[in-house]
C-alpha positions as CSV (number, residue, x, y, z in Angstrom):
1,X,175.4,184.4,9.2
2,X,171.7,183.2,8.9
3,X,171.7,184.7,5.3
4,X,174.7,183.1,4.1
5,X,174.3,180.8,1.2
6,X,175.6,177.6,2.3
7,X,177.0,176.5,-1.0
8,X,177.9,179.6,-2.6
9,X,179.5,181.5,0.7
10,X,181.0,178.4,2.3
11,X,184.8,180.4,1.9
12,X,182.9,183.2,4.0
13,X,181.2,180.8,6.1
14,X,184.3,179.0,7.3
15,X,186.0,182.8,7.7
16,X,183.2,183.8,9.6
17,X,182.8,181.1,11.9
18,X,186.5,181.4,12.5
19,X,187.1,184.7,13.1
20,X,184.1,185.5,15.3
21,X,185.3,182.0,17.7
22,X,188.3,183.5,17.9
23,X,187.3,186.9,19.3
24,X,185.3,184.5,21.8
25,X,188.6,182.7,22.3
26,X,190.5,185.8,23.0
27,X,188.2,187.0,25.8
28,X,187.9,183.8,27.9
29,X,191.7,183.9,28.0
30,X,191.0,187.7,29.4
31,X,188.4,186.8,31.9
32,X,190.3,183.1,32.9
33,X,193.5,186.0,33.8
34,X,195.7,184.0,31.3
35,X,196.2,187.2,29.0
36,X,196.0,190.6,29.9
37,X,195.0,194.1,27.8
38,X,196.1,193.7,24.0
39,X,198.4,190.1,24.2
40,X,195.5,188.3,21.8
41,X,196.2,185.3,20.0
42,X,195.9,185.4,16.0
43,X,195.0,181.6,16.0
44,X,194.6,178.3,18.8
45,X,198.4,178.0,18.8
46,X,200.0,181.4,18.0
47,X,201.7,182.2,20.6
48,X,201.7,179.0,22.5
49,X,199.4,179.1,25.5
50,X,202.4,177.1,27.3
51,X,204.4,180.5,27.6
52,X,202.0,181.7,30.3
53,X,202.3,181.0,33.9
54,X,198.4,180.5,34.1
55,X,196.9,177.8,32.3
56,X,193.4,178.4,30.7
57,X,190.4,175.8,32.0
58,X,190.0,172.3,30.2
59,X,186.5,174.0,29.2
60,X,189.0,176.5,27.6
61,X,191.2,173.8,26.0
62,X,187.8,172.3,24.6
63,X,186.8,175.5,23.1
64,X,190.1,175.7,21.3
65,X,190.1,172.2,20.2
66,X,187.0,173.1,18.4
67,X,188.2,176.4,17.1
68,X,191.1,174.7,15.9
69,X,189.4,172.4,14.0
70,X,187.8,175.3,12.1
71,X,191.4,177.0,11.6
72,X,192.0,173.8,9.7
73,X,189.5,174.4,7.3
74,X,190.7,177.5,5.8
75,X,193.8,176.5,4.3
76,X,191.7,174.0,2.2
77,X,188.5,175.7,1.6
78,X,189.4,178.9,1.6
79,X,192.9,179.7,0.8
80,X,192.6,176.7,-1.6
81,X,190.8,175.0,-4.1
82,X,188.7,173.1,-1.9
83,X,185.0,172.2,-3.5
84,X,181.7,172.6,-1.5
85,X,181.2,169.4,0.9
86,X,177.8,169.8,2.9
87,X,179.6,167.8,5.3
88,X,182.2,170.1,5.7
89,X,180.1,173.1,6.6
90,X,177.9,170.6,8.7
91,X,181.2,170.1,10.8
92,X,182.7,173.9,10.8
93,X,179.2,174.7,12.2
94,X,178.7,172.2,14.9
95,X,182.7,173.1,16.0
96,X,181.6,176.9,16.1
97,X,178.3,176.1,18.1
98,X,181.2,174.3,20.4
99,X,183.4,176.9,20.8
100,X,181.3,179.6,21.1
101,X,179.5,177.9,23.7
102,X,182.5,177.0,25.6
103,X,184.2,180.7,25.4
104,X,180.6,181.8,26.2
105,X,180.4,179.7,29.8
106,X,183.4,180.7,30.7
107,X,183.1,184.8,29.6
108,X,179.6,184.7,31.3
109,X,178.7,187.8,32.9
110,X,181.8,189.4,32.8
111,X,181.3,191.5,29.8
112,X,182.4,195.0,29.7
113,X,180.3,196.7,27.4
114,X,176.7,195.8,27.3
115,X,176.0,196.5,23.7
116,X,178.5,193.8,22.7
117,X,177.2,191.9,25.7
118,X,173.4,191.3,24.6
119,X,174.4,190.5,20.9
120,X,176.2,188.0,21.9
121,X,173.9,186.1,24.7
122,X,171.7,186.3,21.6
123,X,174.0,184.8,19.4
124,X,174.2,181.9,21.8
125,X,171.5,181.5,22.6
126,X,170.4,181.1,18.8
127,X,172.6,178.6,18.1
128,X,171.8,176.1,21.2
């Protein structure tokens, strides 16, 4: 991500940002017990997390909040015809850096494969 062009990979930026919060997002529903083995959410509201009998943490619901807010960039940015705004890569990044660090609390040690497991404490830990 650190060799991304800001202004000329901002479409990959927000895609990127997005889709690696949302693999974040799909294992703190895992570890919190709310989904189980392959029921993984596309995006914050597909399927609605209402439909479970366990609800996911308000840390959880924070995480998505961000995440969501990122989801709402790609129809614009990247789907559209929506031109660079420093501002708006300033605020996908500081929603990822939430998410991720939210989904990150609450996956904590409970990784299954360490190989995953260390590029991703890195991750975190380069972006706090």
């Amino acid at each position: 991500m650190n060799r991304l062009d800001r202004e000329d990979d901002f479409e990959l930026l927000i895609d990127f940002c997005m889709l690696s919060a949302s693999h974040l997002f799909n294992a703190a529903l895992h570890v919190e017990g709310v989904t189980y083995q392959h029921a993984d959410h596309g995006h914050v509201n597909l399927p609605p997390l209402e439909q479970y009998s366990k609800q996911p943490s308000k840390l959880f619901y924070q995480g998505s909040r961000a995440l969501h807010a990122i989801e709402g960039l790609r129809g614009r940015y990247v789907r559209g015809e929506g031109d660079y705004d420093p501002k708006v890569i300033d605020g996908c990044l500081v929603s990822y850096e939430e998410a991720t660090t939210c989904f990150l609390k609450i996956i904590g040690k409970n990784f299954d494969d360490p190989f995953w497991a260390h590029e991703a404490m890195e991750l975190r830990d380069r972006i706090s």
